[in-house]
C-alpha positions as CSV (number, residue, x, y, z in Angstrom):
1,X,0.7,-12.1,-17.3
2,X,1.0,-14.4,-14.1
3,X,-2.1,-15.1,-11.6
4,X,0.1,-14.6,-8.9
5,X,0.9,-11.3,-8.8
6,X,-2.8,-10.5,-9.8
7,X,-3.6,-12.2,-6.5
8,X,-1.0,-10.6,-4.7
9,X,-2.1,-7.2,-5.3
10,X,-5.3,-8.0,-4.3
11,X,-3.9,-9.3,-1.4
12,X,-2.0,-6.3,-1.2
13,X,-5.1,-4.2,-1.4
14,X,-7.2,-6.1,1.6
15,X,-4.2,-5.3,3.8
16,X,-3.9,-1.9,2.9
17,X,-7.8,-1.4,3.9
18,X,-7.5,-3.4,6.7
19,X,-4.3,-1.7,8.3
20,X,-5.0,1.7,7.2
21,X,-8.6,1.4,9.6
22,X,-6.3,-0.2,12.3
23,X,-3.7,3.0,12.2
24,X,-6.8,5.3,12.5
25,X,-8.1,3.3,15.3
26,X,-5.0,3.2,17.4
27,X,-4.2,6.7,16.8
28,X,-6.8,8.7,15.3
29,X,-5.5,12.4,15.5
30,X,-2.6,10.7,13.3
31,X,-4.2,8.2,11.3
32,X,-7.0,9.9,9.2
33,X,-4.5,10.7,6.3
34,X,-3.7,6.9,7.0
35,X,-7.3,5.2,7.1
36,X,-8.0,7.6,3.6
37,X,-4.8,6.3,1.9
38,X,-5.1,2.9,3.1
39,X,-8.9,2.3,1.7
40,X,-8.6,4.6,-1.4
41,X,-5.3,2.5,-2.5
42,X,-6.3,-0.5,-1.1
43,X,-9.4,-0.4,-3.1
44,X,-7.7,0.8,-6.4
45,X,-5.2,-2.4,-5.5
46,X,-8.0,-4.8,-5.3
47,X,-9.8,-3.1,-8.2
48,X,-6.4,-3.9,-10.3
49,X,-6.2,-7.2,-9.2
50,X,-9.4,-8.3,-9.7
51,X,-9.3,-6.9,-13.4
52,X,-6.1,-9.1,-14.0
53,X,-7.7,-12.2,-12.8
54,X,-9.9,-11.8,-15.0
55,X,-7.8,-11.2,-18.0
56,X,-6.6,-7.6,-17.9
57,X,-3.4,-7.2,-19.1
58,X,-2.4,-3.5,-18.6
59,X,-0.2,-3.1,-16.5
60,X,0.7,0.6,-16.6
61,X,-2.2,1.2,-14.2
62,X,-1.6,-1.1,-11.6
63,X,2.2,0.3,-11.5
64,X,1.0,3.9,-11.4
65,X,-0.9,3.4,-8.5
66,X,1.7,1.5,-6.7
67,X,4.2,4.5,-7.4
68,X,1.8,7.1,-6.2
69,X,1.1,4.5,-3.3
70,X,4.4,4.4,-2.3
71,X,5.4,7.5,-2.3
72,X,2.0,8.4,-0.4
73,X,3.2,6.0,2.4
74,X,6.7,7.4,2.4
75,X,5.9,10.7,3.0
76,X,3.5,9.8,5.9
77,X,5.9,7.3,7.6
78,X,8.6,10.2,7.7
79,X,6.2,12.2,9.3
80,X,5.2,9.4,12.0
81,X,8.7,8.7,12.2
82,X,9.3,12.7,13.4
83,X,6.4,13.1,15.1
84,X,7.6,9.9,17.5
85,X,10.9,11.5,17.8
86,X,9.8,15.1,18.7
87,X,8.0,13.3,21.5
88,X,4.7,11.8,20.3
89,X,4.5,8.1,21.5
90,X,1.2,7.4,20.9
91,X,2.4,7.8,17.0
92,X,4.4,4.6,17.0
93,X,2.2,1.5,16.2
94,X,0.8,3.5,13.3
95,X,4.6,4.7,12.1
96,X,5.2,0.1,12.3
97,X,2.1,0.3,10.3
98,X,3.2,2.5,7.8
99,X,6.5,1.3,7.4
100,X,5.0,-2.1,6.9
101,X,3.3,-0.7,3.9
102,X,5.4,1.0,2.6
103,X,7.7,-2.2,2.4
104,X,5.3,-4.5,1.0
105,X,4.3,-1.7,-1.6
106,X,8.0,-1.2,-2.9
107,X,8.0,-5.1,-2.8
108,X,4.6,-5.0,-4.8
109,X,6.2,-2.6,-7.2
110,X,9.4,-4.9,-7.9
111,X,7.7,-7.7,-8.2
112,X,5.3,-6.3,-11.0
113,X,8.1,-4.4,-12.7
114,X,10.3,-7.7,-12.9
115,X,7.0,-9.6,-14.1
116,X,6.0,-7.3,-16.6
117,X,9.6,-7.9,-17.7
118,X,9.4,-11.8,-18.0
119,X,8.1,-13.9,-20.6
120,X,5.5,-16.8,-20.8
């Protein structure tokens, strides 16, 4: 397929570790289901890119998990979202975070659905 979006989801993946332990740190009554999606799909993002730099061309996988990942990070930023507005402040850098996540994952998931589309 392309190297580009192999090294974009691993790219993808890093942040996703490295944001999901910032959310927990910031807020961490909030940001434990945060920090455990964060490094278990930022991990399984790596993992997936990683195997298609190296010539895995599967790309059912790496699309599953982005689904699941998405809709894990939806759900949680609509509950940071609600927790912020029934009066929890200290919720709102990890709701940014989320909702940060949750757009690069749905622009993740477009950009590997439209590439497993093209041709070489």
């Amino acid at each position: 397929m392309n190297v580009s979006l192999d090294f974009d989801l691993l790219l993808y993946g890093v942040m996703l570790v490295g944001l999901g332990v910032l959310a927990h740190r910031l807020a961490p009554d909030f940001g434990t289901a945060t920090m455990i999606t964060g490094i278990a799909g930022g991990v399984l993002a790596a993992f997936w890119g990683v195997l298609g730099l190296r010539g895995f061309r599967q790309r059912i996988w790496p699309i599953g998990t982005l689904v699941v990942l998405d809709i894990v990070l939806l759900v949680q930023a609509i509950t940071a979202w609600l927790a912020i507005k029934g009066g929890t402040e200290a919720v709102k850098p990890v709701a940014l975070i989320l909702t940060l996540l949750l757009a690069f994952g749905i622009g993740q998931l477009v950009n590997f659905l439209q590439g497993s589309n093209r041709k070489k």
